[in-house]
N, C-alpha and C positions, 0 to 999 in steps of 0.2 A: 362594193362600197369602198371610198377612197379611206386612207390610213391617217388616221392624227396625224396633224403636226406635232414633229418633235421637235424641240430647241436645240441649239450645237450644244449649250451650258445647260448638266444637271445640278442642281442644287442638292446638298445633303442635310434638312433639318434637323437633323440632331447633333452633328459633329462640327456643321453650320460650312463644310468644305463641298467642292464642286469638282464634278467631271468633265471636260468638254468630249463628245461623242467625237469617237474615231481619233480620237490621239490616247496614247500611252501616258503614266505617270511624270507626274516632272515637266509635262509639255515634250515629252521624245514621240518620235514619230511614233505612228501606230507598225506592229511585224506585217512584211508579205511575204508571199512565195515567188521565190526566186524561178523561175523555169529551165532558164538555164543550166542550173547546178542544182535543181531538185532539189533545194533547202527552205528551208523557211530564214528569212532574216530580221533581226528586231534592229534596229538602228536606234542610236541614242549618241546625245552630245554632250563630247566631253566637256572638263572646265575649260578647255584653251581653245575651245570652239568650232575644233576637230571634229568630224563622225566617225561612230566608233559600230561594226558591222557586227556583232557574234551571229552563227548562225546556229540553227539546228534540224534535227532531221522531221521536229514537229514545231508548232505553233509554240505549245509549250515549252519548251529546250530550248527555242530560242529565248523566248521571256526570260529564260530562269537564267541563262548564260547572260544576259544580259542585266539582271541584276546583279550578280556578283560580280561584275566590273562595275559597276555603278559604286558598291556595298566598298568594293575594295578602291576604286577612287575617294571615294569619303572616308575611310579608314587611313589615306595614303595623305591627306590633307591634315592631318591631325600633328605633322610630324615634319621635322625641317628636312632637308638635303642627306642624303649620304655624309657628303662633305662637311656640312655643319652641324652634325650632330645624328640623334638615331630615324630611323625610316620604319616605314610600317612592316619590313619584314626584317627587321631586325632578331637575329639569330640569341639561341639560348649560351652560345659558346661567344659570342659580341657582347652580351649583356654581363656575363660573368666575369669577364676579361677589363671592362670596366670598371667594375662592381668592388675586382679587387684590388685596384690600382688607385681607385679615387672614394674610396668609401670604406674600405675593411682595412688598408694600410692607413689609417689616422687613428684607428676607433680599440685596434688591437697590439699583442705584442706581436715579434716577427716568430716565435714558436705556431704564435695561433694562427699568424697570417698562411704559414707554409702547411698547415693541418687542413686550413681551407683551400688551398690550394687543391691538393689533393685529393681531398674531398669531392671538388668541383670537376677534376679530370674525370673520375669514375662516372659523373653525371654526363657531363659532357660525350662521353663515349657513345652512349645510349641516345641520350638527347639533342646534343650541340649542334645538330645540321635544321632544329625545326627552329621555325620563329615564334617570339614568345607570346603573340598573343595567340597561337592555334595549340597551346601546351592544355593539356585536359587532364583531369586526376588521373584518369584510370595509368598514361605515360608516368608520373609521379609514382605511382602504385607499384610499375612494373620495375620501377629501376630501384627502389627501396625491398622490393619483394626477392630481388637477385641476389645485391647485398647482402639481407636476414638468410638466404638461404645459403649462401656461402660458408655461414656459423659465424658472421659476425654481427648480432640482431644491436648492439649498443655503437657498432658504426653503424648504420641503418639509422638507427634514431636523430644520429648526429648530424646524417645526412638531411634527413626529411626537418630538423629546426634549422639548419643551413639553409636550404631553399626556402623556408618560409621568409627567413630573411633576405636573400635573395628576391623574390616575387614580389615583399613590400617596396623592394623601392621599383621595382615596377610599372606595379600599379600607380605610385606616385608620379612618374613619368609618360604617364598614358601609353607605359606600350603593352599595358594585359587590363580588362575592366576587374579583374577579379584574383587575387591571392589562390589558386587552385591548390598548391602545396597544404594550404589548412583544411581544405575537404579531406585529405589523408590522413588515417590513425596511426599515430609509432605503434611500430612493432614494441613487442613484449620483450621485455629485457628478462631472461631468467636468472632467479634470485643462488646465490649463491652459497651452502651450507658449509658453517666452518664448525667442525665439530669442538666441544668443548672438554676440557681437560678433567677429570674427575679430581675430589680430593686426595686421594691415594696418590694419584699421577702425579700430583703437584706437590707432594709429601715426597714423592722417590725424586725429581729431579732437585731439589731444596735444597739435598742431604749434599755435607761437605764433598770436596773431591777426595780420595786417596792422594796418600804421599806420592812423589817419585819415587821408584825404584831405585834402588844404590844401597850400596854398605852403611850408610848413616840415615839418621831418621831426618824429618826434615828441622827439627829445632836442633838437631846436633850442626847440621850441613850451616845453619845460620852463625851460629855462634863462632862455626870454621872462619866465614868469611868476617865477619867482624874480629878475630884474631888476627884475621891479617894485613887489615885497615887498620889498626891501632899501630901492626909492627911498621909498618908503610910510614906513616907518619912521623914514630919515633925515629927512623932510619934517618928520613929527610932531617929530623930539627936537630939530631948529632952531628952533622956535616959529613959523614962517613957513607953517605948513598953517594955509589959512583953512576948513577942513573942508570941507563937500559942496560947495564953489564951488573948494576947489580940483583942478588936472588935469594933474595929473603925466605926461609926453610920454616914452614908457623907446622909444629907437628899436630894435625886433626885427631887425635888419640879418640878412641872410644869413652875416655875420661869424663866426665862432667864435669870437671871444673872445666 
């Protein structure tokens, strides 16, 4: 018994989109097997009109290699020239380097600028060679998780509200769909006990100092030197101080007067 006809064009009533039989999404060829090179290849065309080959070692592999060129052409379209500006793989140590040059030097003092600075090398270290839209929490997680465990959980904190601001302009830029730094929880900052003085404590440091030591008490030692400010003076207003040769003798007696 002969087989239906089929039409080249299937129609999809509910979504109201159509397949044509034997070709691939987008209108790209449909994969063959290569014989040659025992691969299977999907072919698909690029924007600039080029054929673009990925292949694989099943039917499957190649389709899927061949979406992710596809995926990553449409992501790469999003974004001007290298030269004019950022590109779809634009690096986490490029976005940063920007960031702080045309965005955190207007907004801050130069103390804060160079704290971010800092700050961002540490990230950078760990991160700076991925680009930023393939940045995923759990990376965020690990390079905040390093920090806190080094013993410094309040740079830690300081790091991960940095990246968040970081990541917003980002996303503002279309070079990540999503802020990943806020799926992250700051680490716990542990509180710090400062003990408190009892009243006795604060009754013993209150109490006046003790004198100096010395042969005189300290209201004798005062009255010394204002006897000899007065002779000082009298010297001078008789005309008979011969300046630095002269040496005025005030006896400090034990005396009270």
């Amino acid at each position: 018994m002969p087989r239906a006809p089929r039409g080249k064009r299937v129609d999809d009533s509910s979504t109201g989109a159509f397949m044509v039989v034997n070709r691939a999404r987008r209108g790209q060829p449909d994969p063959f097997f290569d014989k040659s090179r025992n691969v299977w290849v999907a072919p698909w065309r690029k924007a600039d009109g080029r054929m673009g080959r990925p292949t694989g070692r099943t039917r499957a592999a190649a389709e899927a290699s061949r979406d992710r060129h596809v995926a990553a052409e449409l992501d790469a379209a999003k974004f001007a020239p290298l030269s004019s500006g950022f590109h779809a793989d634009t690096t986490l140590t490029e976005l940063s380097r920007w960031w702080l040059d045309h965005v955190a030097r207007h907004r801050v003092r130069v103390t804060t600028w160079s704290t971010y600075d800092k700050q961002l090398r540490v990230v950078n270290e760990r991160l700076g060679d991925m680009p930023v839209r393939t940045l995923r929490p759990e990376n965020v997680v690990g390079v905040i998780g390093e920090v806190a465990q080094s013993g410094s959980a309040s740079r830690a904190r300081n790091i991960r509200m940095l990246l968040v601001q970081l990541l917003d302009e980002a996303v503002n830029l279309g070079l990540a769909e999503d802020n990943v730094a806020k799926k992250v929880r700051s680490p716990r900052v542990p509180k710090v006990q400062r003990r408190t003085l009892s009243p006795a404590e604060v009754a013993r440091h209150r109490r006046p100092a003790a004198p100096p030591a010395g042969n005189y008490s300290l209201q004798r030692r005062s009255r010394c030197w204002r006897r000899t400010m007065t002779a000082g003076s009298a010297c001078a207003e008789s005309g008979s101080c011969r300046g630095p040769r002269c040496r005025i003798r005030v006896s400090c007696s034990t005396s009270s007067s």
